[in-house]
N, C-alpha and C positions, 0 to 999 in steps of 0.2 A: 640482696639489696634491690632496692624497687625500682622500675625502668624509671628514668626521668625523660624522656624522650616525652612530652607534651602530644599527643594524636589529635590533630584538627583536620574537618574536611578539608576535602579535595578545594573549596571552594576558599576555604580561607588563607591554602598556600598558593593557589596557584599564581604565578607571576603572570605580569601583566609581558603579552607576547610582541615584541618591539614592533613598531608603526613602520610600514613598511614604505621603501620611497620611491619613485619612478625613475627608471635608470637613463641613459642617454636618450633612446627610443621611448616614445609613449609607451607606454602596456596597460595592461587594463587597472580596473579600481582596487580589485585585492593586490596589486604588486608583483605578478607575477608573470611571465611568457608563457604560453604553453601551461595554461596553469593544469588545478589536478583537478575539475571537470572532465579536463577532455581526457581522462588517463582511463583507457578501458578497463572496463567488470574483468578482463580475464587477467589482469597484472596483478601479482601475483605477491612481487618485491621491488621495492622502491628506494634505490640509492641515492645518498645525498652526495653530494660532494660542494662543503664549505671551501670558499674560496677567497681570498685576499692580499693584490699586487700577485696574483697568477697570468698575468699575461704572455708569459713567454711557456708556458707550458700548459693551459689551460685547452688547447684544441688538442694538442697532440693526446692526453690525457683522457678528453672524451671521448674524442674518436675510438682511442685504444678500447678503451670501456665498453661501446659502445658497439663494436665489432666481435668483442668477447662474448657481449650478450647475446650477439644472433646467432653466432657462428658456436657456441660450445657451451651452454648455459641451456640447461633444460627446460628452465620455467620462464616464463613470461615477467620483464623486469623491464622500469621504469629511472632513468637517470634526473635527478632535480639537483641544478648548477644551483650555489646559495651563496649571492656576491656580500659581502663582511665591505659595505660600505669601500668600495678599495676606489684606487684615485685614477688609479690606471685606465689601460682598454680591459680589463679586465669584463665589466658588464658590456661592451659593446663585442667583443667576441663571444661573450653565451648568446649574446640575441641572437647574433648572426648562427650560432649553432641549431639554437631553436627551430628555426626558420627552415634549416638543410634538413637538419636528422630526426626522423620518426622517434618517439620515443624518449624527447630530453625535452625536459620545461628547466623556469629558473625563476627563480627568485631576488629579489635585490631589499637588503636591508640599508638601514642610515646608520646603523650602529657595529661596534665591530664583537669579537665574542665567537670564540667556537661552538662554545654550546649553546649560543643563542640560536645559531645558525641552525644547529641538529633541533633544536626545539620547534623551532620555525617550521621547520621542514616533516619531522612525524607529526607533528601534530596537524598539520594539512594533509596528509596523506592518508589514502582511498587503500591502500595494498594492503594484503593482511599480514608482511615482514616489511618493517621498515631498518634500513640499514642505513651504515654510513661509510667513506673511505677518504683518507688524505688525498688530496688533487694530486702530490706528484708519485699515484702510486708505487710507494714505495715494497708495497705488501706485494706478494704475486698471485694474480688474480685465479688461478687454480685453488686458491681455500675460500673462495666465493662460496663454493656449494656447499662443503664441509661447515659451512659458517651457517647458512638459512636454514640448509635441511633439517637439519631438530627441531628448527621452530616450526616450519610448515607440516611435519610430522604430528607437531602437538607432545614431543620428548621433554623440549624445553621451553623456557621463556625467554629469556637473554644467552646471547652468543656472543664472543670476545677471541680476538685473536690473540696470539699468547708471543712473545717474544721468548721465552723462560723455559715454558714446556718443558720437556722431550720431548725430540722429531726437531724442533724448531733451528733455522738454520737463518739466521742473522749476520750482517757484514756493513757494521759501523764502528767508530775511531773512539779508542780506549778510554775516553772522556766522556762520552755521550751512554759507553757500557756503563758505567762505574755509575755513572749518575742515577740511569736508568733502574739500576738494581738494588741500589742505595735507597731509593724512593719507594721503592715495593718492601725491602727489607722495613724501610723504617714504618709503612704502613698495618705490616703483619704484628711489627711491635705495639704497637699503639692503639689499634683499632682490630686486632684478632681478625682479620677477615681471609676466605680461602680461598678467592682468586691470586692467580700469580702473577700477571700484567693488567696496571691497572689503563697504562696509557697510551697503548696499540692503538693506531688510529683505524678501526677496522672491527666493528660491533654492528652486531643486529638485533631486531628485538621485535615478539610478536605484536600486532598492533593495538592487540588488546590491554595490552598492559601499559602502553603509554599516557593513557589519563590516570591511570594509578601512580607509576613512578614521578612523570615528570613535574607536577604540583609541585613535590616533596624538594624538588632541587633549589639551592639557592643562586648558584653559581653559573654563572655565562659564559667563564672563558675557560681557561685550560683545565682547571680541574673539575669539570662537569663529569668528565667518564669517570675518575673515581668517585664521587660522589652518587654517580647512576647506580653503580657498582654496589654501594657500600646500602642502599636502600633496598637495592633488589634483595641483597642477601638479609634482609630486618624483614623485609616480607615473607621468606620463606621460598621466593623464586630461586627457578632450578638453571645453575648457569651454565654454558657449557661452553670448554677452551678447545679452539684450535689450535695445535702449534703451528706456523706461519714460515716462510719463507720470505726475508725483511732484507732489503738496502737501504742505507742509512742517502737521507738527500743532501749533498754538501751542499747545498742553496736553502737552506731550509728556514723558514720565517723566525721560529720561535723563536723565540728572547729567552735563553735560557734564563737567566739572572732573574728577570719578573717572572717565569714560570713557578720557580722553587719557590720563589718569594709567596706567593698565589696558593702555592701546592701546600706551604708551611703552614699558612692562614687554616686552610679548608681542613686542613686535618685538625689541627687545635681546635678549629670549630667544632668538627664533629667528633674529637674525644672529651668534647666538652658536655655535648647531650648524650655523652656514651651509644653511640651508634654503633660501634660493633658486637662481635659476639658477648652475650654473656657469660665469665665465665664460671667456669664450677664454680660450687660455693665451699668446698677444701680446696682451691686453690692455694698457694702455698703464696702468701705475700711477697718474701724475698724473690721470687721466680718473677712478679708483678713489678716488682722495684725495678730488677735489673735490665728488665723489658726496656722499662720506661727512660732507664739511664741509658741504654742503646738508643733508643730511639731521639734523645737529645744529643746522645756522644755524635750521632750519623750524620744529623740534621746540621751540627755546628760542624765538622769536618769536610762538610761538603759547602757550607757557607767561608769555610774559612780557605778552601781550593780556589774558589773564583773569586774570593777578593786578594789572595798570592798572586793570581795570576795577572789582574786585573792591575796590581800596582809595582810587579816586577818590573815593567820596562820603564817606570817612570823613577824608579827609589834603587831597582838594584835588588840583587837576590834575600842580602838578610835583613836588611831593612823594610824591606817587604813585609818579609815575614815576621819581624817584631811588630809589626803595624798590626797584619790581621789577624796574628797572635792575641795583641793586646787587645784587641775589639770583642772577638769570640769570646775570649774568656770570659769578658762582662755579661757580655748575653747568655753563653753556655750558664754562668753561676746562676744568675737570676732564674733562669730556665730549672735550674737544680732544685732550687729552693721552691718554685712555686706551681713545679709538675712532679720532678720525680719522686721526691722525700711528703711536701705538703699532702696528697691524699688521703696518706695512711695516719699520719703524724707529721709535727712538727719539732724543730732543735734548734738551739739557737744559731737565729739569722747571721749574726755577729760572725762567728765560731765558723760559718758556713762560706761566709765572705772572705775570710781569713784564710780557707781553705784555697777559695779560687783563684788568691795572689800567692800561694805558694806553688801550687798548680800551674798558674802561668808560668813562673821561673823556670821551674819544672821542665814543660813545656817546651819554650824559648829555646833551652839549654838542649835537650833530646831533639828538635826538629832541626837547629842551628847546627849539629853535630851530626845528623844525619844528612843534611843539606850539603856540608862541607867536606863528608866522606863520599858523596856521589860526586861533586864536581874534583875532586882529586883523584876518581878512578874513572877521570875521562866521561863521566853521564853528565852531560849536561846539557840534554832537552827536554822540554817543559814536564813531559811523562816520566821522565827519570825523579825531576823535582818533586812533581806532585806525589809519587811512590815513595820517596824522602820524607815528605809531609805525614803520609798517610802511617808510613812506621813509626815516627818521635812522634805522633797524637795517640796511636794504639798503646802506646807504653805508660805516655801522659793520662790516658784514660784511667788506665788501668788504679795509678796512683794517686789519682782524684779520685777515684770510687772509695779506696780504702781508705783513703784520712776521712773524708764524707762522713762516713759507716764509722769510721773508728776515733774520731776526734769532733766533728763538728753535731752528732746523734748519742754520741756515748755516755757522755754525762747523764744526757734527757733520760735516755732507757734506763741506767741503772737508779735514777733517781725515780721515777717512777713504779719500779717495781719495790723500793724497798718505801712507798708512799711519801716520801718528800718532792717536792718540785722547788728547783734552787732560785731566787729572785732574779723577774730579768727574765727569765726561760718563758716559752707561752709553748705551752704543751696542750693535748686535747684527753691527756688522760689514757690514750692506747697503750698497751703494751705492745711493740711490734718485735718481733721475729728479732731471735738472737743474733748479736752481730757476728 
């Protein structure tokens, strides 16, 4: 099938790059301290570090950084503080950094947006690796080098630290795991791509290729890195993972709830222009279905964890759960009907919906019974529950997939192969893959 992905220049994606605002301190007309005039011919690599309500860690952080660079860093690198609009001292502590330390400029936007921020920032940048890192280095700055050296080698073009790997040694709370791999897994279902962490806060990239990729992005805030990710790899750019040595920040800004919200958006987007790989053309449909029902089943298990959690303390364990039971289901079914099954074919909607209220009982009954056999053998903290949840939904899945396939599709297929279509049905005429 033929790419639908639309190729317009550079000139007609590129996003207009936020207007930049003057921070507490005067600075000059482009917005910036220390801007990247004065950043000498011999710098080499240029870290950003996006930053927003960092005040209570934003000196310790550069300094650290900053100390790394002289003292154990081969190459000549440049730090750029990028203030996300924040309310705080936030910008009146970079200036004052500016000011002390050789070798840190900063930026201040009016707007907020992670990726706005790394936008901002390579795209001003003299260095020939532009990189970037979470302010409360969470990453350990020993895969600094591991991360540039292939780009300034001229090996690769994008670098990504890997949370996933092998090698990779990671130390964050069972929620933030499950999430984090939950969103890669449902990535690789959806969009076929072969990086393994899309959301490491801890990328480089040569700076030759940033007027190439960055046009192409639509997205400002948290899902800019996959997005960067998922274009490198349409270009043919050669990525290369570190695996990372990671502690998770228990102060950590992000929203999860609007991240996934955000993360769910961007990928439907881009499995919409089919952005990921192409695959063979014997691919085997039903391997394509069940992708796609994984990648809905994931998406809704993990929207249905943090709305459990979210209304546990106010409703009570199983009333909770009937709540965002009942919610999912609707979403999941819709989601069924107009991702996993519509591509190839269609069955009747009716039939389909019918499936998703038996499903939820289903459901209800398997998570309610799993719920009520953890707090009877004494589990009852939030991770016992949520492992509760996550057993009565895998079982749940399992027999929504078959009735799906085996009653709300099965008419359609048999009717179409023996040339009838029953009234009422709105078919496309496929014959797809035996159930």
């Amino acid at each position: 099938m033929a790419d639908t992905l639309q190729r317009r220049t550079p000139e007609d994606l590129r996003p207009t790059v936020p207007q930049v605002a003057p921070g507490p301190d005067p600075v000059p007309s482009e917005g910036a301290i220390g801007a990247h005039d004065d950043v000498p011919a011999a710098a080499l690599v240029e870290i950003a570090i996006p930053v927003y309500n960092e005040e209570e860690i934003l000196e310790s952080s550069v300094r650290k950084l900053r100390s790394y660079l002289d003292h154990s860093f081969p190459f000549a690198a440049e730090i750029v503080i990028v203030d996300n609009a924040s309310v705080d001292r936030t910008w009146e502590i970079a200036s004052a950094l500016v000011k002390e330390l050789p070798g840190v400029s900063a930026i201040h936007l009016d707007q907020k947006g992670k990726g706005r921020a790394v936008r901002a920032a390579w795209t001003a940048s003299r260095a020939e690796v532009v990189a970037y890192m979470d302010a409360d280095l969470s990453t350990d700055l020993d895969g600094l080098l591991p991360l540039v050296a292939p780009l300034l080698s001229g090996h690769s073009h994008v670098a990504i630290g890997s949370r996933i790997a092998p090698g990779a040694r990671v130390l964050r709370g069972a929620k933030r795991e499950f999430i984090s791999r939950g969103y890669n897994l449902m990535l690789r279902a959806t969009l076929r791509n072969r990086f393994s962490d899309a959301q490491c806060g801890f990328k480089a990239m040569r700076r030759d290729q940033v007027d190439l990729l960055l046009p192409l992005i639509e997205d400002e805030h948290w899902f800019f890195d996959t997005e960067l990710l998922m274009h490198a790899e349409r270009e043919g750019l050669r990525i290369h993972e570190v695996p990372v040595d990671w502690v998770d920040d228990p102060d950590s800004r992000v929203n999860i709830g609007g991240a996934m919200r955000d993360d769910l958006k961007g990928v439907w987007r881009l499995s919409r222009l089919r952005l990921g790989r192409k695959p063979a053309a014997a691919s085997n449909e039903r391997t394509h279905q069940m992708a796609r029902y994984a990648s809905v089943g994931l998406a809704s298990t993990l929207a249905y964890l943090v709305l459990f959690l979210f209304l546990r303390g106010t409703f009570g364990m199983l009333v909770a759960n009937v709540i965002a039971a009942a919610t999912i289901s609707v979403l999941n079914t819709i989601a069924h009907v107009l991702f996993t099954f519509s591509p190839e074919h269609r069955g009747r909607k009716r039939d389909a919906f019918a499936v998703g209220a038996t499903s939820f009982a289903i459901g209800i009954g398997l998570t309610s019974l799993t719920l009520v056999a953890a707090s009877t053998l004494g589990w009852t903290s939030s991770a016992a529950e949520v492992m509760a949840i996550v057993v009565g939904s895998i079982a749940a899945s399992a027999i929504r997939f078959i009735l799906l396939r085996g009653w709300a599709y099965r008419t359609h297929v048999r009717s179409v192969r023996t040339g009838v279509v029953p009234a009422g049905d709105d078919a496309t005429g496929t014959v797809p893959a035996a159930a």
